[in-house]
C-alpha positions as CSV (number, residue, x, y, z in Angstrom):
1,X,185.6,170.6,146.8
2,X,184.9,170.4,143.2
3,X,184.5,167.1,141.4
4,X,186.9,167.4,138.6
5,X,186.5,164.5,137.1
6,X,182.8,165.3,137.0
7,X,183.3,168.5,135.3
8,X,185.3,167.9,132.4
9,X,182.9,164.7,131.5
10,X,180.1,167.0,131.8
11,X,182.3,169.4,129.5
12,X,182.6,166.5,126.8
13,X,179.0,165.7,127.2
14,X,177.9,168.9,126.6
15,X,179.5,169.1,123.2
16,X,178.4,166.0,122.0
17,X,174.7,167.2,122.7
18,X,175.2,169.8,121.0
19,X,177.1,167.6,117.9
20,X,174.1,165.7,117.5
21,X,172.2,165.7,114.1
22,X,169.3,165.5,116.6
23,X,170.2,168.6,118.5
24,X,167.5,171.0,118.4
25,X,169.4,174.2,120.0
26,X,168.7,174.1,123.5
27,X,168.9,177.0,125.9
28,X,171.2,177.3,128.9
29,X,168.6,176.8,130.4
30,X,167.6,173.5,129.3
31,X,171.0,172.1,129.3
32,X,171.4,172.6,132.9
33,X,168.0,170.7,133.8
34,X,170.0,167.9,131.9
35,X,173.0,167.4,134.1
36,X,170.8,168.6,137.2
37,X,173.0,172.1,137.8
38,X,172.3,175.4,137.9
39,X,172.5,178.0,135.0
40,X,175.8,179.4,135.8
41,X,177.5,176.1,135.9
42,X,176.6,175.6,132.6
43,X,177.9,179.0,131.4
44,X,181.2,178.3,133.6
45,X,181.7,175.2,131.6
46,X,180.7,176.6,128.1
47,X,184.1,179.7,129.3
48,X,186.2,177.0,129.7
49,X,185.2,175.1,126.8
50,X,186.1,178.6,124.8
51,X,189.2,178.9,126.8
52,X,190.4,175.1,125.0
53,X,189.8,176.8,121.7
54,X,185.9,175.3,121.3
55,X,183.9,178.1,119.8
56,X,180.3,177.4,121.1
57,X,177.8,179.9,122.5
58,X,174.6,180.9,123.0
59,X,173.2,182.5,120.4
60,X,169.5,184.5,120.9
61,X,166.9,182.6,119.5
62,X,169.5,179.5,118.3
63,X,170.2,178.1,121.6
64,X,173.7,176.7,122.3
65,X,175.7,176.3,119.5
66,X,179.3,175.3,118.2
67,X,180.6,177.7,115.6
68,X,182.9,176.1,114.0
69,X,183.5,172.6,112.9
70,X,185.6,170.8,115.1
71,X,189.1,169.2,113.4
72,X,189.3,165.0,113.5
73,X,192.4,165.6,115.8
74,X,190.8,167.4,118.4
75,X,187.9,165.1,118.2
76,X,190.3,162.4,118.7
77,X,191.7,163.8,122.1
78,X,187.9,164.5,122.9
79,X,186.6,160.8,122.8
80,X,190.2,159.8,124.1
81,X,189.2,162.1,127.3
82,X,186.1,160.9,127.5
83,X,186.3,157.2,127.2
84,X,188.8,157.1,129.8
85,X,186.7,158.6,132.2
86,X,183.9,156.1,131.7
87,X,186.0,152.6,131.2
88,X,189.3,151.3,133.0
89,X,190.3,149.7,129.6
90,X,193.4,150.3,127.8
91,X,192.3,152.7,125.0
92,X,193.4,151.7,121.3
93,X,194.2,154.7,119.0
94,X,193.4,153.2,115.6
95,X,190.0,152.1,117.0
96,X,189.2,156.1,117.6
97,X,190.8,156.6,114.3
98,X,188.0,154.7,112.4
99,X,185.7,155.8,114.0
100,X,186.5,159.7,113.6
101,X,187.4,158.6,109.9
102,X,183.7,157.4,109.4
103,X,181.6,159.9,111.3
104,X,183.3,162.8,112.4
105,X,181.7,165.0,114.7
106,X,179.0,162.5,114.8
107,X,181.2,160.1,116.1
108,X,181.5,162.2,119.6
109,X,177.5,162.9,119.2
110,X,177.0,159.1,119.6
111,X,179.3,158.4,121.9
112,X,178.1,160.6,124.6
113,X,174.9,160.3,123.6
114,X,175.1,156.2,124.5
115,X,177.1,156.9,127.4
116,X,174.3,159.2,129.1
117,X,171.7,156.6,128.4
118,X,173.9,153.7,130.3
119,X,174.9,156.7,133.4
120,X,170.9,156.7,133.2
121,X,169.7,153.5,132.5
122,X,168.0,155.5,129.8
123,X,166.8,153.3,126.9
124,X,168.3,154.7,123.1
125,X,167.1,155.0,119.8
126,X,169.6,153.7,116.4
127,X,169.8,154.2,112.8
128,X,172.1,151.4,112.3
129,X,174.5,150.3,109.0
130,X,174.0,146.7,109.2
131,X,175.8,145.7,105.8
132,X,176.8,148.1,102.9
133,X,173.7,150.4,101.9
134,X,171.4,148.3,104.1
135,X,170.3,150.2,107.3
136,X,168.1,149.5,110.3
137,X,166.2,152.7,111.5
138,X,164.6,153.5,114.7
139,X,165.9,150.4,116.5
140,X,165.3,150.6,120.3
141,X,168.1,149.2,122.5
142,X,169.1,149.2,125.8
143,X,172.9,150.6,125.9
144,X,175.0,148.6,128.6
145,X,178.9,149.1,128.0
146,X,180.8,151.0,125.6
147,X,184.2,148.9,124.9
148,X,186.9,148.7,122.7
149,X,187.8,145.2,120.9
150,X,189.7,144.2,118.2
151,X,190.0,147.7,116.4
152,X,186.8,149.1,117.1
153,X,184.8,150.8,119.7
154,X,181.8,148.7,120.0
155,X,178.7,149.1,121.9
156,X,177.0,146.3,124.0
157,X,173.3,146.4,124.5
158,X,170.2,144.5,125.7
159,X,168.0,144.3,122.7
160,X,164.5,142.6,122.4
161,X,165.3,140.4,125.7
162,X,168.9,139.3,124.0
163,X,172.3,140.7,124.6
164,X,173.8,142.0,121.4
165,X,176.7,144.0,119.8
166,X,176.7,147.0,117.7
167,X,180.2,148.8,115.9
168,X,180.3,152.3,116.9
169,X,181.5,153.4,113.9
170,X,177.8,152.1,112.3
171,X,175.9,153.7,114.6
172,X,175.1,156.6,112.0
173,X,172.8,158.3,114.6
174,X,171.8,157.6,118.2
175,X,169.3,159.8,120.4
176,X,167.9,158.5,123.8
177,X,164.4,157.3,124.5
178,X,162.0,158.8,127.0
179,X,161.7,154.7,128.1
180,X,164.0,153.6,131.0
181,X,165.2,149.9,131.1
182,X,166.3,147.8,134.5
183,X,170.0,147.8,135.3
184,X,172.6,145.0,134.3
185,X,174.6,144.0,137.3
186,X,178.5,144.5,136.8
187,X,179.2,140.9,137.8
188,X,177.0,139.6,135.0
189,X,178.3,142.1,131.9
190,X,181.7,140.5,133.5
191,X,181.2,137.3,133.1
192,X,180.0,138.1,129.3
193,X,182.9,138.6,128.3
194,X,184.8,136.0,130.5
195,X,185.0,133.7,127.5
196,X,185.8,136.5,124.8
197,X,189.0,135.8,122.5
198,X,189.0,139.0,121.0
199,X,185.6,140.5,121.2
200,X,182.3,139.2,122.7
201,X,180.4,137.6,120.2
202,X,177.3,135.4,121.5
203,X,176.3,133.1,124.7
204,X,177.6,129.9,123.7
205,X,180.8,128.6,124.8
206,X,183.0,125.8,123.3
207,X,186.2,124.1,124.8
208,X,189.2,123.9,122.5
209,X,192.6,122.0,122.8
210,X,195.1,123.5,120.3
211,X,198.8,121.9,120.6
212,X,201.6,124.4,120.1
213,X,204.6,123.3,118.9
214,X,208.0,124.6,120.7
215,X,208.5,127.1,118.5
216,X,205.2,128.6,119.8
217,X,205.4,127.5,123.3
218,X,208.1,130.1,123.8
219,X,206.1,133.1,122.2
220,X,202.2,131.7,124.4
221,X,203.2,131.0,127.5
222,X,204.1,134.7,128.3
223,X,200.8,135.7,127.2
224,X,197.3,135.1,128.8
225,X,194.9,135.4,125.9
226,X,191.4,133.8,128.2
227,X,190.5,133.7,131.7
228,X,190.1,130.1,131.6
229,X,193.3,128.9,129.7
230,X,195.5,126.0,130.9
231,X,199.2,125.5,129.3
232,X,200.2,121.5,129.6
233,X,204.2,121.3,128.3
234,X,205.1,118.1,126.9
235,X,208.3,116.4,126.9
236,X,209.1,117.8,123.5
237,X,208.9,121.2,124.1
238,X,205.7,121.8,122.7
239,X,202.6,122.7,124.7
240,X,198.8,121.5,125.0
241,X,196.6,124.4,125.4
242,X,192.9,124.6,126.7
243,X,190.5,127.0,127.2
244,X,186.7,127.7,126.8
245,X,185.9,130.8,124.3
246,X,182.4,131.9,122.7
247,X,183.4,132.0,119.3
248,X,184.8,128.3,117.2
249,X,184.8,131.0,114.2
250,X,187.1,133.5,115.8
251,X,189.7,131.1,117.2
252,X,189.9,129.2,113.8
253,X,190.6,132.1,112.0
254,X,193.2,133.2,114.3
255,X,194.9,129.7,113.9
256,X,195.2,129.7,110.6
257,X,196.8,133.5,110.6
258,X,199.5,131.5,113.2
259,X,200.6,128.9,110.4
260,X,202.5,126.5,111.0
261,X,203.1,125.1,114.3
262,X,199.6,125.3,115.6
263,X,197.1,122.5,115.5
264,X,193.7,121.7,116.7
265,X,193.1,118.4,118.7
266,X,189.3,119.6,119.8
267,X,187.1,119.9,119.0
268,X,186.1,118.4,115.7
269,X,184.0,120.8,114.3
270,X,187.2,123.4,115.0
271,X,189.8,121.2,112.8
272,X,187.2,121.6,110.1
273,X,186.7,125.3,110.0
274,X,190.5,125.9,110.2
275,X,190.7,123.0,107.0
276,X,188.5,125.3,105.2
277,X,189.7,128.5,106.0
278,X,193.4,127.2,104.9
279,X,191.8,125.8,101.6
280,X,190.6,129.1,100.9
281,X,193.4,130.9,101.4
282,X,195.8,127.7,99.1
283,X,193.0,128.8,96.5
284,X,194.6,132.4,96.2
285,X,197.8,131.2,95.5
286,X,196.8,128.8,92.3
């Protein structure tokens, strides 16, 4: 019985080798030694690919190729398609929205592109937009999990012996690398992010205590925001909450957006970020 499922990621994947500002116009031929099929699968996938409105073809002495530029909206439902076959997470519209917005067709191109090299275990090479007009090229990493967080589709790698993070939508090219790298168990990229607030961002983990006043009791205590979290209700109302995150800079910044109602009790270095951050936001108003 046909693998469905199979097939239309192999569809998706297809077109985003062939998106690629590395794409080289490979043959039939050579597409098919990719996904380990024979010629006429290929061909039966590039017909239904046509059939969805795609115009791609191959094209004597070109390769395969896509005609025509493909609109942000279909792009949109593409990644959509293919993200949910590859992660059980919710998918977040505006997320895809950015990252369309910033690199169109390329944004597809990258995707898969990444996506093969963790199926593989396949190592990949980055041009990267660290900060505004200053760019790491040719940066070898070793792709683990494509995930969504906080807006954006972000990509988390092994990278010189060190787990790291990388935005999609700054990824401004990504091809693999003939290298291979060891698998990452599941149970350890897990527990990665079993301290994340809103995103993963480092190793290091920090207990807080933030006291939420009754008012906010009644919106928290629906809401499970960390793994580790414990809700203590005090006689007024109000609520003693505890939890161990990776991030002191996130969850400061997050209190402050809460106003008032929300204070930290631990740990010390916390109150003081969340005293700054309020400073600096007094300073705009005079």
């Amino acid at each position: 019985m046909i693998d469905f499922k199979s097939k239309f990621k192999r569809q998706i994947e297809i077109l985003g080798i062939c998106l690629g500002k590395n794409y080289s116009g490979m043959t039939i031929s050579e597409i098919a030694e990719i996904f380990g099929v024979e010629e006429l699968t290929i061909k039966r996938d590039m017909n239904d690919l046509r059939s969805s409105g795609i115009a791609i073809h191959s094209l004597k002495g070109k390769g395969v190729e896509i005609e025509k530029k493909l609109p942000p909206e279909k792009l949109r439902e593409l990644i959509r398609q293919y993200s949910a076959l590859n992660t059980s997470n919710s998918f977040v519209e505006k997320s895809t929205a950015l990252l369309v917005n910033r690199l169109r067709e390329e944004a597809l191109a990258n995707m898969v592109t990444l996506q093969m090299c963790i199926d593989k275990n396949q190592m990949a090479v980055i041009d990267y937009e660290k900060d505004a007009d200053i760019y790491e090229r040719s940066v070898e990493i070793s792709p683990l999990l494509i995930f969504q967080a906080d807006n954006y589709w972000r990509l988390l790698t092994l990278s010189e012996g060190r787990l790291k993070q990388f935005l999609l939508n700054k990824v401004i090219t990504a091809r693999a690398s003939k290298r291979t790298f060891k698998p990452v168990s599941k149970d350890k990229i897990d527990d990665v992010f079993r301290h994340s607030f809103r995103s993963w961002l480092g190793d290091e983990t920090y207990s807080i205590k933030l006291l939420f006043s009754s008012y906010w009791a009644d919106r928290m205590k629906p809401k499970q925001l960390l793994d580790s979290e414990k809700f203590t209700e005090q006689p007024d109302g109000s609520i003693i909450y505890e939890a161990t995150v990776n991030s002191l800079d996130e969850i400061a910044g997050w209190v402050v957006t809460r106003g008032e109602g929300v204070k930290v009790i631990d740990p010390p270095e916390l109150k003081e970020k969340v005293i700054t951050l309020a400073k600096g936001v007094m300073k705009n108003y005079g």
